[in-house]
C-alpha positions in Angstrom: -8.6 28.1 10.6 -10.0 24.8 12.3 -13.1 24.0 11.4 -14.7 21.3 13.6 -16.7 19.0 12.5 -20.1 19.6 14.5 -19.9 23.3 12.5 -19.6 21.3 9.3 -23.0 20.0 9.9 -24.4 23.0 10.9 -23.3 24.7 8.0 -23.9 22.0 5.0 -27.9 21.0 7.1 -28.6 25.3 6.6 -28.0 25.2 2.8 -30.2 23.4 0.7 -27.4 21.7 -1.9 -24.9 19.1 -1.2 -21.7 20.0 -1.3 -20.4 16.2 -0.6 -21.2 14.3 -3.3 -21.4 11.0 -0.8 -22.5 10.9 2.9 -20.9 8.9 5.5 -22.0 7.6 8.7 -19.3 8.4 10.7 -20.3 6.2 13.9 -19.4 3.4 11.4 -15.9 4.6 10.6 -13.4 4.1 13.3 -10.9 2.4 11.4 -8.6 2.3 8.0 -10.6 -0.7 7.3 -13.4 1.1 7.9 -12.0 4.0 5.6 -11.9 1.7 2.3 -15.3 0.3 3.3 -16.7 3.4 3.1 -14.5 3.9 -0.4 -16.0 1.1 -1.7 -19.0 2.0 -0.8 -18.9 5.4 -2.7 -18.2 4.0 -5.7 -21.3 1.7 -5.5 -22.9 5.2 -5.1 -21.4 6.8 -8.1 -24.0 8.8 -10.2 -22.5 7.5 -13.8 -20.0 4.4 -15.0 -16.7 3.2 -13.9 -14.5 2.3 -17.0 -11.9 -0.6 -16.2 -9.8 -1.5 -19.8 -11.7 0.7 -21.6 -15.2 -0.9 -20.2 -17.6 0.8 -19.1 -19.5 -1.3 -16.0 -22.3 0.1 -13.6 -21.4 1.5 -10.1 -22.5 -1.9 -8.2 -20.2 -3.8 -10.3 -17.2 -1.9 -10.0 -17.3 -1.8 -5.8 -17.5 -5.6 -6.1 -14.5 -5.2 -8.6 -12.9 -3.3 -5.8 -13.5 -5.4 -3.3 -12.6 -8.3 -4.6 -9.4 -7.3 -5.7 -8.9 -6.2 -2.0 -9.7 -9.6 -1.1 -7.0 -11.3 -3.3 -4.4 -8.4 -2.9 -5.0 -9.2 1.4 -4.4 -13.0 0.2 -1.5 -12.9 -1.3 2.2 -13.7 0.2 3.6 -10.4 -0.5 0.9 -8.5 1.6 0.3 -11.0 4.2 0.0 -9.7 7.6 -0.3 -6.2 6.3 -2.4 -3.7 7.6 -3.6 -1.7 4.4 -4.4 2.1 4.9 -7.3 3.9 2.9 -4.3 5.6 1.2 -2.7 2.2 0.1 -5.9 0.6 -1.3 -6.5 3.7 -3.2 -2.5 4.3 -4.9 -2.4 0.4 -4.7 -5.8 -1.4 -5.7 -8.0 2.0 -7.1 -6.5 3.5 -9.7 -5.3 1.3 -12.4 -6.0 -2.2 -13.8 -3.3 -4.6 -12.1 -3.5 -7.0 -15.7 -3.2 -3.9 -18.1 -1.7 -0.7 -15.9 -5.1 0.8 -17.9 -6.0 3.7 -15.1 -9.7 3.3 -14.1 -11.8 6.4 -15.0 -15.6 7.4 -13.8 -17.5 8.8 -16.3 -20.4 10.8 -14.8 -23.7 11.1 -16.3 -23.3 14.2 -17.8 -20.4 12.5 -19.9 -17.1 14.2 -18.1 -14.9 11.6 -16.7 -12.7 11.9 -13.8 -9.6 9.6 -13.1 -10.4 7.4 -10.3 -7.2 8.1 -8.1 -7.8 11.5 -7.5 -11.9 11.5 -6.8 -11.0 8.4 -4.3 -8.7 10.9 -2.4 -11.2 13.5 -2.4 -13.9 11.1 -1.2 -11.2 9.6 1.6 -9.9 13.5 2.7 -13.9 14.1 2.7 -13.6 11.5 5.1 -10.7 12.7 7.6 -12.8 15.8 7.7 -16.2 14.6 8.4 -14.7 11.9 10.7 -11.8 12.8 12.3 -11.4 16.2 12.8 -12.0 17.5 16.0 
């Protein structure tokens, strides 16, 4: 069944919890770019830590970690001229340490932690769902 997404949002505004655990502006989103923005911005959002080498470091700090390897990764000669998908930052840039192969972890404040790969996928399929379903 095909659920658009204007019954998403009369669903999820008729029940008082959230079932997303980020919201995202959709009118901003139009692009992959605009995909790992809105990534990186989730992670500044995250309710808990981001561990990177066995680190913990707050939310803030870990999207500028993100974004800056982004920046470097778009800078260097094996990826110039390439167009990276939301996918590609996340497999590429989001889920491990590029010094140590260490995979990044969030650890939310009720102590569970959660590999970063996989709740980056969530938060990007939340995305496709919310932004480009029709």
């Amino acid at each position: 069944m095909k659920v658009s997404k204007y019954t998403l949002l009369l669903v999820f505004s008729l029940f008082p919890i959230q079932l997303f655990s980020n919201t995202y502006d959709c009118s901003k989103i139009k692009s992959e770019e605009d995909q790992i923005d809105a990534l990186i911005q989730a992670v500044s959002e995250i309710k808990g830590t981001f561990i990177r080498n066995g680190e913990e470091h707050n939310a803030v700090d870990a999207a500028k970690h993100l974004r800056t390897k982004l920046e470097n990764a778009k800078k260097s000669p094996l990826s110039w001229g390439q167009k990276w998908t939301a996918a590609q930052f996340i497999d590429q840039l989001g889920t491990k340490s590029s010094v140590s192969g260490i995979p990044y972890e969030i650890k939310w404040n009720d102590g569970k932690k959660t590999p970063s790969g996989p709740w980056l996928h969530g938060e990007l399929k939340k995305i496709k769902t919310l932004c480009f379903s029709s």
